[in-house]
C-alpha positions, 0 to 999 in steps of 0.5 A: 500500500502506498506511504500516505503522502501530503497528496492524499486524504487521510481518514486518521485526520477524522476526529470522533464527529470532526471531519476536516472535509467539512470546513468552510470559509467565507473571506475578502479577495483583492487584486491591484494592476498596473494594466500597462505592467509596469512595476512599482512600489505603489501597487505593492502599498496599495495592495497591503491596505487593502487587505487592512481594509478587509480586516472585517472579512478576517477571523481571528481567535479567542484572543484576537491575536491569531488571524485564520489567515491573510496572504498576497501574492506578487511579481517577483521583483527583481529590484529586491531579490536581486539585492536580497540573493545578493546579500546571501552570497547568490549572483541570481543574474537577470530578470527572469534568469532565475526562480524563487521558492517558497518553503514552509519547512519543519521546525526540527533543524535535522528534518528540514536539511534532509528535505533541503537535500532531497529538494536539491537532488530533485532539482539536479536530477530534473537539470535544474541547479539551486544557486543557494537558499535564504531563510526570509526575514520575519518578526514573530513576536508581532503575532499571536501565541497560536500563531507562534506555536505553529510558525513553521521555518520560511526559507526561500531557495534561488534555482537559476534557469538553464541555458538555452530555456525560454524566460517565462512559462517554459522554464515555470513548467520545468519548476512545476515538474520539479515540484511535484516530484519532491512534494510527492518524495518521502522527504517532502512530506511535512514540507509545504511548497507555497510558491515556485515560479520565475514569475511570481511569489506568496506570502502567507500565514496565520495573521491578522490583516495589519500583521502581513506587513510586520512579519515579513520584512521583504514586504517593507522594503521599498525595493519590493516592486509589483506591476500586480497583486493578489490578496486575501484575507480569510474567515474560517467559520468551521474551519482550524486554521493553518499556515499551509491553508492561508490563500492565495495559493499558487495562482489563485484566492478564493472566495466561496466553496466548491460544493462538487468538489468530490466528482471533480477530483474523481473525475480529474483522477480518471482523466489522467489515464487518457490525458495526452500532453503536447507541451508535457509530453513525457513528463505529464507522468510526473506530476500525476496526481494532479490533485492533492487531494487533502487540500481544500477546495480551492487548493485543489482547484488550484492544483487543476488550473495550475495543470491546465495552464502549464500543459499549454492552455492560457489562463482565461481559457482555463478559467473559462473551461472549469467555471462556464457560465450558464450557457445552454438557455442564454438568449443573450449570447452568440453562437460561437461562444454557445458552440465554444462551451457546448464542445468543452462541456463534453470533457469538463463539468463545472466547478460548481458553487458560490465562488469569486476567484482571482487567478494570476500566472505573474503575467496575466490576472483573471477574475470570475464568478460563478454561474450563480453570482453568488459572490460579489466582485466590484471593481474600478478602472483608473485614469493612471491605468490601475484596476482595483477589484475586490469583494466590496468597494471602498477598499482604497481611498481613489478620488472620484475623477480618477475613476474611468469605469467601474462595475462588476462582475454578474453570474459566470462573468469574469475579465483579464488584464494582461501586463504584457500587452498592456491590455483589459479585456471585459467579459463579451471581448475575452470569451469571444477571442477564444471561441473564435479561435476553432470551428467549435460549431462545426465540431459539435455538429459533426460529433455530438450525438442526441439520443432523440436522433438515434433511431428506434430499433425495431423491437418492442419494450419488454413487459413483465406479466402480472404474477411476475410483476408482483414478484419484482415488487415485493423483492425490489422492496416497493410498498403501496404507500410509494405507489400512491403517493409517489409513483401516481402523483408524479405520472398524474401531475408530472411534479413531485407531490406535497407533503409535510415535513419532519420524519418520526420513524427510526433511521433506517440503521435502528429500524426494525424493517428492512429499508432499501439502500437508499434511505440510509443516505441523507441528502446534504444541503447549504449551510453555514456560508453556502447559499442554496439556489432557487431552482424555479426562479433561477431555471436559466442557470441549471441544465439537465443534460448529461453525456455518455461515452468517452470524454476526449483529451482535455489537453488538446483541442481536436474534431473527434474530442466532443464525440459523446451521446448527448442526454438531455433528461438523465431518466430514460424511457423504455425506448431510450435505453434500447436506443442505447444498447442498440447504438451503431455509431463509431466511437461508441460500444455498449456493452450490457452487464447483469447485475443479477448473481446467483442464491448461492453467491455470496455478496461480496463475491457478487460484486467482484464478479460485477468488477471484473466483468465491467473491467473486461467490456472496458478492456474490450472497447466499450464506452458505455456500460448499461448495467441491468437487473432485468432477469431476476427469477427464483434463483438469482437476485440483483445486487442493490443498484445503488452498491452497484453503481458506486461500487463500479464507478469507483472501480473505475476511478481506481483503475483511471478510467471512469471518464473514459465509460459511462455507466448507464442503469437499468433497473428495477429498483429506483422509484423515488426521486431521492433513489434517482438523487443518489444514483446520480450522485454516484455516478449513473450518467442516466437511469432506466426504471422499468418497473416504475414505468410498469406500475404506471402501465399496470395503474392505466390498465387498472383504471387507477391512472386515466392517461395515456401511458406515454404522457404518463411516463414523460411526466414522471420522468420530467416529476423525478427530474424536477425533484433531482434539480430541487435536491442539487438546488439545494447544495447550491448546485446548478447542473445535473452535470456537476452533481453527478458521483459528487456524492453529496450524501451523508450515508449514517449506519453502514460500516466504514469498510463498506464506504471505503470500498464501494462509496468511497470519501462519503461522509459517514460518521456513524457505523453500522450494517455491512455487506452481510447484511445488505446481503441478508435484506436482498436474500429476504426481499427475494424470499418473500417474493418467490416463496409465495402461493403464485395466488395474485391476492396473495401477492399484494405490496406491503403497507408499512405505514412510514409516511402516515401511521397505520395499527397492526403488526407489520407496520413500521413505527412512529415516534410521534404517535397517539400515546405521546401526542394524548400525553403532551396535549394533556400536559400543556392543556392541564399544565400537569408537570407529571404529565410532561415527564410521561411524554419527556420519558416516551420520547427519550426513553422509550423510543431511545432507538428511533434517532441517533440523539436518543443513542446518547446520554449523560455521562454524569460523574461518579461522586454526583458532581456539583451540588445542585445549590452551588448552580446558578439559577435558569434565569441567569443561564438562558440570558446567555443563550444565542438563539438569533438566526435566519428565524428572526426574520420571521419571529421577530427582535422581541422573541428572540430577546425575551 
């Protein structure tokens, strides 16, 4: 097994319920340019009071002495590092004939020269010489004590550019390379590169605003010359702190979050198998993982525009490529840019959720905002040809008849001030520039292929009779609640049905019934700084569409990249899945994998089988991977299709080709919109739910259902679209797209060798059932389906009571019920104390495992503790209580302070 290195996830990091995968952060991002690039010291003054003006957007501690962390970056100065390598004994010779890195190393002295040393043999191996080191000059005692505590050694090392090497980009990719080879070395581990680059340099740490300034005395000097500057100022609001995640990071700060984050580093692992570098060439092996994937969101988008930008695509582009704005239902946009994001659609999805981003490479800043607009970006032009551009205005003190232009940003808007040119490009200029540069229409034309233009093939939908219908019912679990509430509604009205909100039935881990899969995944949503979206107001932001086959070579725009099959409603028909099993298209093969497994099979056993099958059809050229349940009879039974969908998709991460398939279900199992959420989320591309479509045939049939079937299942399929938007929405996600295998689900009750496998880096704090006993539930299900009289009456679905309570045995039970609600009517009609104890004893007590709150208790010390007449009393303790939040909008000033 491979060392854990600084480039991947470590679950030791997780803490009882402390999970670091869940810190967020809302800060203040900046950038000061001289648009004609010309260096001075008052970029690098005003730069530094304007992060002082963002001290509102700075967290501090409890002592107000540590900040959560403040930074900038800059040109590498030549006036300055000359004279400070000068100092040091190093001839750096001229500008741009040597690169500077930045290392936060170990405090232990032996620790640090081994990975000085192993930083120098890497450098010598790759044909780069380190002309000597310089340890930065700083003032500790202007920080705070936690700050102190964790301040790791700062050093500064000089690598000359070799001869016969272009000054600029060239010899930044050689660093690059050379860098990821000592980041992923045994001796890099406890090392942090903050910058390597001919071009550009950071200074970060764990500051308060004013204290960037004091620590780092290169920041004083007047030498210190910049024609830009990025900086940043951060807000942990759940988050620890540290040197290593203070922005900017190497080209990029970041205001927001990622909310994809998890489908977007698995994808971009799985692409590293078909990338194929012009520029790189050889050496893209390199650097591969291209993600560090124990960074934060931001750190690992920055990772992904670093490997674009060195592999030969400008930053603009890059920018463009990874946060797209909403393309697909802009009236307002030409044909050229629809045609330039329809064909880079097909290999990327965004990066989606509230997010303003500032981006430099030393020569060219960008900025962007998400396709929301999310997060604000203001900015102002002068007269003396400087932009400022912040997250509020009033940042620096500009007379008003300086100012030329000022505006902002809107949703996926963004511009580009290129020093070298001397230019400013606004967002309509910059985007058409680039989606003039290829034929882009022609390509989509000619390659991407819609599923409602492939024909039908000339055979009829299968359908089950009626005893085998019933059968698959009861061994896929289906209750008639869900076909009255769920099912029917949904094909009647084509939307989701209304319903009241709060669940009273036992997680599914402490239920006595046996619950599908599905439900014990809970859907997470926009919290703490993450705004949800508004999924009907807002349409012209989300798309549905999604594509199936091998996505191209990111690294090289080519004709046949944009060769996919485009689906516009991820949940197929009858028609649409045989469309696909039948396609005859080059550059497509579908390949059908049962996922049915015999009596006598154990599960595990069942889902290796599943691998290795769906690993040969890869090997064998398929692109496609309908994985089907179809065929379930007396003695085989169908692994649960979500384990099977996560568990192949990851499968194919693993093995780096989960871009280069797609995984299509067809299944009988799904049948609400939160089973279809969780397919999606990870990894199924599109879903057949055959039996669903049944039941809505056999309700027609019935008389129970007066529509025609087809509008029937249209409008079903649109309901389960709708509601897979609402649950995206609210994750602030905008595109079906991004929320596919992002898995943004928080699975509770099921064993963390069960996650690690086949769902894996979902989050899951609490364990629980395993594969055998996923195994016994399907051996169960299918018992009861085929052990039965073949009598239809005998054969009925199963009526368990969960979302409205019924009496008998097999029902599932409630935790509001009528013994508690008679037993707090009584009390708080009567005002009997005693009562409320009854109730309080029923809900805490004897219901103890209905919730994971009822799991707990006190753990009250042995001698009794404090004397209760030592406490202060009620009144004095809930003064203290906070209780203001969104709410108070609504119940207002005087209750929440009474």
């Amino acid at each position: 097994m491979e060392r854990q290195t600084r480039g991947q996830y470590d679950p030791q990091q997780i803490k009882g319920l402390y999970d670091p995968r869940f810190e967020h952060d809302a800060c203040g991002i900046a950038t000061v340019v001289n648009i004609k690039g010309r260096q001075s010291r008052q970029i690098v003054d005003y730069a530094l009071e304007v992060i002082e003006r963002l001290d509102h957007r700075a967290g501090k501690d409890a002592t107000g002495e540590t900040g959560d962390g403040v930074g900038i970056l800059l040109q590498v100065s030549h006036s300055f590092f000359s004279k400070a390598a000068a100092a040091c004994g190093i001839n750096v010779g001229g500008p741009g004939d040597y690169g500077v890195g930045m290392f936060f190393f170990p405090q232990d002295a032996a620790e640090r020269e081994r990975a000085k040393a192993a930083f120098e043999a890497i450098m010598r191996g790759d044909g780069l010489q380190c002309l000597g080191w310089r340890d930065v000059p700083t003032n500790p005692d202007t920080l705070g004590q936690r700050a102190r505590s964790t301040m790791p050694h700062i050093a500064q090392c000089f690598i000359a550019r070799p001869a016969g090497m272009e000054k600029g980009l060239p010899f930044d990719r050689r660093l690059y390379i050379a860098r990821r080879l000592f980041e992923k070395s045994e001796e890099g581990a406890n090392t942090y590169v903050v910058s390597l680059s001919s071009r550009t340099v950071v200074y970060k740490g764990m500051f308060l605003v004013r204290q960037l300034r004091d620590f780092y005395c290169d920041l004083q000097s007047e030498d210190f010359q910049s024609a830009l500057a990025l900086v940043h100022s951060r807000y942990s609001t759940n988050t620890n702190p540290s040197w290593e995640r203070s922005h900017p990071n190497r080209f990029i700060c970041h205001n927001g979050e990622i909310n994809t984050i998890r489908g977007n580093v698995d994808k971009m692992m799985a692409r590293e198998a078909s990338f194929c570098s012009p520029v790189l060439k050889d050496d893209i092996s390199k650097v591969f993982p291209v993600i560090n994937v124990s960074g934060s969101d931001s750190a690992m988008l920055d990772n992904t525009l670093e490997f674009l930008m060195m592999n030969g695509m400008d930053l603009p582009l890059a920018l463009m490529v990874v946060i797209p704005e909403p393309w697909r239902y802009e009236v307002n946009i030409s044909r050229s840019r629809r045609d330039f994001f329809h064909y880079y659609s097909t290999m990327m999805e965004p990066w989606d959720g509230p997010a303003s981003i500032l981006c430099s490479d030393g020569e060219k800043v960008g900025a962007i905002i998400d396709r929301n607009g999310l997060r604000p970006s203001r900015f102002y032009i002068t007269s003396d040809d400087m932009l400022v551009l912040s997250s509020e205005v009033g940042v620096l003190d500009i007379p008003p008849e300086k100012i030329v232009k000022k505006g902002h940003l809107y949703s996926g808007r963004m511009l580009v001030v290129d020093t070298v040119k001397g230019t400013l490009m606004l967002d309509e200029e910059c985007k058409e520039y680039y989606a003039s540069r290829q034929p882009y229409g022609e390509w989509v034309f000619q390659h991407v292929v819609d599923l409602k233009d492939l024909p039908i093939p000339n055979k009829n939908v299968e359908y089950h009779m009626d005893r085998q219908r019933a059968r698959l019912y009861k061994a896929f679990g289906y209750t008639y609640e869900e076909v009255k509430n769920a099912i029917l509604p949904m094909a009647l009205n084509g939307k989701e049905p209304t319903s009241s909100m709060g669940i009273d039935i036992p997680l599914a881990v402490l239920s006595e019934k046996r619950q599908p899969l599905f439900n014990y995944f809970k859907q997470l949503f926009a919290q703490v700084t993450n705004p949800p979206l508004d999924s009907l107001r807002e349409k012209i932001i989300t798309d549905t569409t999604v594509y199936a086959g091998s996505a191209g070579n990111l690294l090289e725009e080519k004709p046949e990249n944009c060769a996919v099959l485009e689906i516009h409603n991820p949940i197929l028909t009858g028609t649409d899945i045989m469309k696909i099993k039948s396609i005859r298209r080059e550059g497509f093969k579908t390949v059908t994998v049962s996922l049915l497994y015999d009596k006598n099979t154990p599960l595990e056993q069942a889902m290796e089988d599943l691998f290795d099958r769906c690993e040969r059809a890869c090997e064998e050229g398929a692109n496609i991977i309908v994985l089907s349940d179809r065929g379930v009879d007396e003695n085989r039974m169908a692994i649960p299709s979500l384990l099977a969908v996560s568990g192949v998709q990851q499968h194919f991460v693993r093995m780096r080709k989960a871009t280069a398939v797609s995984i299509i279900l067809e299944s009988g199992e799904p049948r609400d919109v939160h089973h279809f959420a969780t397919l999606l989320g990870y990894g199924a591309c599109a879903i057949n739910p055959y039996l669903a479509h049944e039941c809505i045939k056999e309700c027609i049939e019935a008389g129970v259902l007066d529509k025609d079937y087809y509008k029937a299942v249209e409008d079903y399929n649109a309901a389960i679209l709708r509601g897979i938007v609402h649950i995206a929405s609210k994750m602030g996600i905008s595109t079906v797209q991004s929320y596919q295998n992002a898995k943004l689900f928080e699975a509770i009750g099921i064993k963390r060798s069960v996650i690690d496998r086949y769902f894996t880096n979902t989050v899951s704090r609490v364990g629980g059932i395993g594969l055998e006993e996923i195994d016994e539930d399907v051996r169960y299900r299918h018992s009861c389906a085929f052990a039965l009289p073949t009598r239809r009456d005998d054969m009925g679905m199963d009526s368990l009571g969960i979302h409205k309570m019924r009496t008998g045995e097999d029902k599932e039970e409630h935790l509001y019920n009528p013994r508690t609600i008679i037993a707090l009517r009584e009390a708080t009609q009567t005002g009997n104390y005693q009562r409320f104890k009854e109730y309080s004893r029923m809900i805490d007590g004897e219901n103890r495992p209905y919730t994971l709150r009822g799991l707990l208790d006190f753990n009250y010390r042995e001698d009794g503790g404090i004397p209760i007449e030592e406490v202060e009393p009620v009144e004095s303790i809930v003064r203290r209580f906070k209780t203001g939040a969104m709410s108070y909008g609504s119940i207002s000033q005087a209750a929440h302070e009474c």
